[in-house]
N, C-alpha and C positions, 0 to 999 in steps of 0.2 A: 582302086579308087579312081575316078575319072575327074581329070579337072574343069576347075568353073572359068579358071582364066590364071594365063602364065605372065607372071610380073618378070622373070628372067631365064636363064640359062640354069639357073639351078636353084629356082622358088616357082609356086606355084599354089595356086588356092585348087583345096578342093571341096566336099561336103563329107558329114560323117554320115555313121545309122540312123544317129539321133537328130540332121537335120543341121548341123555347127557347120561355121564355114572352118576349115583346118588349114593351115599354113605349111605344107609342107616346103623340106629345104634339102638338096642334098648335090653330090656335082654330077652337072647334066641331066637332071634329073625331067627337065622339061624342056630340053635340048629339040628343036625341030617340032617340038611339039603343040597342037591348038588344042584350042576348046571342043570337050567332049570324048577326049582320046585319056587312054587309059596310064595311069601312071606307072611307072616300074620301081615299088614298093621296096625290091632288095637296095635300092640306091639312095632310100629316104633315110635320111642321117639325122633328121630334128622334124618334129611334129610341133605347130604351137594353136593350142586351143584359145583364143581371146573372147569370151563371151560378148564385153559391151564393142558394140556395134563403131562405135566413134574411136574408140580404142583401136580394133581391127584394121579400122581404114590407117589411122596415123600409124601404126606399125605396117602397112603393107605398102605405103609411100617409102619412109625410111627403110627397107630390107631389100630395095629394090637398086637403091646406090653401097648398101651395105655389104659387105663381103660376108662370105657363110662364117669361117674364121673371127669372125668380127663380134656377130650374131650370137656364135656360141660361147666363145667367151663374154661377153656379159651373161649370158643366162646361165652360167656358169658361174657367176661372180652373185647374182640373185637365188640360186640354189643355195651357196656355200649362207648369205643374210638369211636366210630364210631358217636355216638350221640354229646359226649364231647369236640373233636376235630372237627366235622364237613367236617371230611374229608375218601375219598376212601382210603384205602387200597391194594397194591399188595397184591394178593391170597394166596403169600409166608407167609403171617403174619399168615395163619392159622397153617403151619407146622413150622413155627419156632418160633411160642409163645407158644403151644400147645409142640412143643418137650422140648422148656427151663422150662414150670411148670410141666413137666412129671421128668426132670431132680432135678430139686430141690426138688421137694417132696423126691422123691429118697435118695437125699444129705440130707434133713432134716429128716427125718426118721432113717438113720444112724449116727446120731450127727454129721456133715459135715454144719456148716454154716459159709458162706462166706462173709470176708465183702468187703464193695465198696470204695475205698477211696476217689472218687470224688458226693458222694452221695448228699452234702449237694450244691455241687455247679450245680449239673445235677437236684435236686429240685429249684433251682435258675434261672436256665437257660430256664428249658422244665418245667413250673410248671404245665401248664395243665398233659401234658405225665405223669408226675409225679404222678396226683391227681389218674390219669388212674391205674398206679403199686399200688399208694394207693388201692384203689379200689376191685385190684388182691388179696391181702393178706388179703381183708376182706371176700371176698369169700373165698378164702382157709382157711378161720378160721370159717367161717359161715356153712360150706357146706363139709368140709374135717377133719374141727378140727385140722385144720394145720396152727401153730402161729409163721408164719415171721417175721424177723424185718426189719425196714423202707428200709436195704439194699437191700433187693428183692424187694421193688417197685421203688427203683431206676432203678435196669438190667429190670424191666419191662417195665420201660419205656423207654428204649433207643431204646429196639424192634420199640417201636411206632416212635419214631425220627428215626431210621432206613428206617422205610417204607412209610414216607411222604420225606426222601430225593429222587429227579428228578435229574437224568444226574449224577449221583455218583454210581460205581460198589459197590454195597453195601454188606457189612460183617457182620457179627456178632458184629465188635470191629471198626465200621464207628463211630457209634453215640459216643463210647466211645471217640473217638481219637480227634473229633472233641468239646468234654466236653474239655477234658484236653486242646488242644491248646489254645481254650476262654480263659480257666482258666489264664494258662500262660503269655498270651499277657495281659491280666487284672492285671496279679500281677505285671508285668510290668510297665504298668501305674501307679498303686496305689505306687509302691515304686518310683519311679521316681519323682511323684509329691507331696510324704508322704502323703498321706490321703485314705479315703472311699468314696465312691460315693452314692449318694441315688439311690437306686435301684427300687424305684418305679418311677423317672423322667421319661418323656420321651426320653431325651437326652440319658439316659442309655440303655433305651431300644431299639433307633435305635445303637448307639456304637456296642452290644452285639448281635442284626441283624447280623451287617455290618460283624462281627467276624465269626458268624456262617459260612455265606455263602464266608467267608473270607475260614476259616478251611476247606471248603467243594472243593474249589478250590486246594490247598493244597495238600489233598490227593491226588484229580485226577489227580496233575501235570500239571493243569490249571494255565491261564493267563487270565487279561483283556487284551484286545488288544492295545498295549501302545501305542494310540496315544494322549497322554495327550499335551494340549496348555504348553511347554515349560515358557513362557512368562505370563500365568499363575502361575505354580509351583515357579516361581520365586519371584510371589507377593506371593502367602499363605509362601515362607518362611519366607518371609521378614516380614510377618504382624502376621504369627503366628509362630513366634521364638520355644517358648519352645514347644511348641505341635509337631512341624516340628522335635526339636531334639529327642522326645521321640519318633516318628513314627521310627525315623535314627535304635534308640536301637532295637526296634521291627523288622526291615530291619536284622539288622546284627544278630539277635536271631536266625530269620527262616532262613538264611541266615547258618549258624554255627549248627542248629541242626536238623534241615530238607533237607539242600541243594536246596531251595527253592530259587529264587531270585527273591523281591518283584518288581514291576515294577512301573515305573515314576505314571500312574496312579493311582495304589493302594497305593504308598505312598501320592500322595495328598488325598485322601480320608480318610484315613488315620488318616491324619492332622487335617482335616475341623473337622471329628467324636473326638476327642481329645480334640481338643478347642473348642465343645461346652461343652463337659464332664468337662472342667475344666474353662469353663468363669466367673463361680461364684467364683472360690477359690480366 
């Protein structure tokens, strides 16, 4: 393969059959080398195909201060989600899991570590994603000699919760936002009704569903479309009293610190997800 243009001493862009620009990566691989000369293939150690265009560029910026080492451990840590999750990935996850392990090695290497405050409940929430940051920090101990604590596979995994969120403009501090609001409306619940919930029910598990993609609305400034049976809502209050007043308190929360206003529908749902979180107490 002949290159288009050499970003370093061991990357380098080139084209495929089909016309792709290709990422190759390997050491020295473009060592002394310009444009239009040929590459020495036994030395290419990672090939990356990035279709979208705007993608390729921000990953050709970042791999160019990135260490090969670096590179392959994230997409090594994206291989292992990939399986664990069971799910595709936007393309963006290569240059923005790849810049954040570029970044903390960084931070940890100059005694800069950061903790997470919602670590234990973003392991509670996203526990696959979670296993996944797990995962990250055993690589970077395994392979870099670089010894994290649980708090970086936390931020590691929100990445992952970042890039299976659909229909949300997503940021760096999505997944974050939406940890903290579950969290929130749950400590809601548990103070309202004094108690703990078993967290391995099912009940619990759609409730904290129902939250997520509650939070995900939220941000975007989303609504369900309120056309809720009136004459319904009427019966769930009448029939679930206390679960209806605690959905109220959760109304006037987001209501008072988001400027959010819940709607006749989302408050009956609400309701129903509450009283069965609370049928046994």
């Amino acid at each position: 393969m002949k290159i288009k243009r050499v970003l370093n001493n061991n990357t380098a862009i080139s084209v495929n059959h089909s016309g792709l620009d290709v990422l190759l990566m390997g050491a020295g691989i473009a060592f002394g080398k310009k444009q239009g000369q040929s590459v020495d293939m036994d030395k290419v150690e990672k090939t990356f195909i990035i279709k979208d265009k705007d993608t390729l560029n921000k990953f050709t910026d970042l791999v160019i201060d990135v260490s090969l080492p670096e590179v392959m451990m994230a997409e090594k840590v994206i291989n292992f989600a990939k399986i664990k999750l069971g799910k595709k990935f936007n393309e963006i996850i290569y240059v923005n899991l790849t810049d954040h392990m570029h970044n903390s090695i960084k931070q940890y290497k100059a005694g800069i570590v950061l903790k997470n405050p919602l670590k234990w409940d973003i392991a509670r929430f996203y526990p696959d994603e979670y296993e996944v940051g797990q995962k990250a920090i055993k690589v970077a101990s395994d392979e870099l000699n670089i010894k994290f604590e649980d708090d970086e596979a936390a931020f590691i995994a929100l990445h992952f919760v970042n890039a299976e969120i659909d229909g949300v403009e997503t940021s760096n501090n999505l997944a974050y936002n939406v940890t903290k609001i579950v969290k929130e409306i749950e400590d809601i619940v548990k103070d309202y009704f004094h108690t703990e919930f078993d967290e391995s029910s099912l009940n619990y598990y759609r409730f904290i569903t129902h939250l997520k993609f509650f939070a995900q609305r939220l941000l975007a400034g989303k609504h369900y479309d309120d056309d809720e049976d009136q004459i319904l809502l009427d019966t769930i209050k009448k029939r679930y009293q206390k679960a209806y007043d605690c959905a109220l308190k959760i109304q006037n929360f987001v209501s008072e610190h988001y400027q959010y206003e819940i709607s006749g529908t989302e408050l009956l749902y609400l309701t129903v997800h509450i009283n069965r979180l609370i049928k046994n107490l």
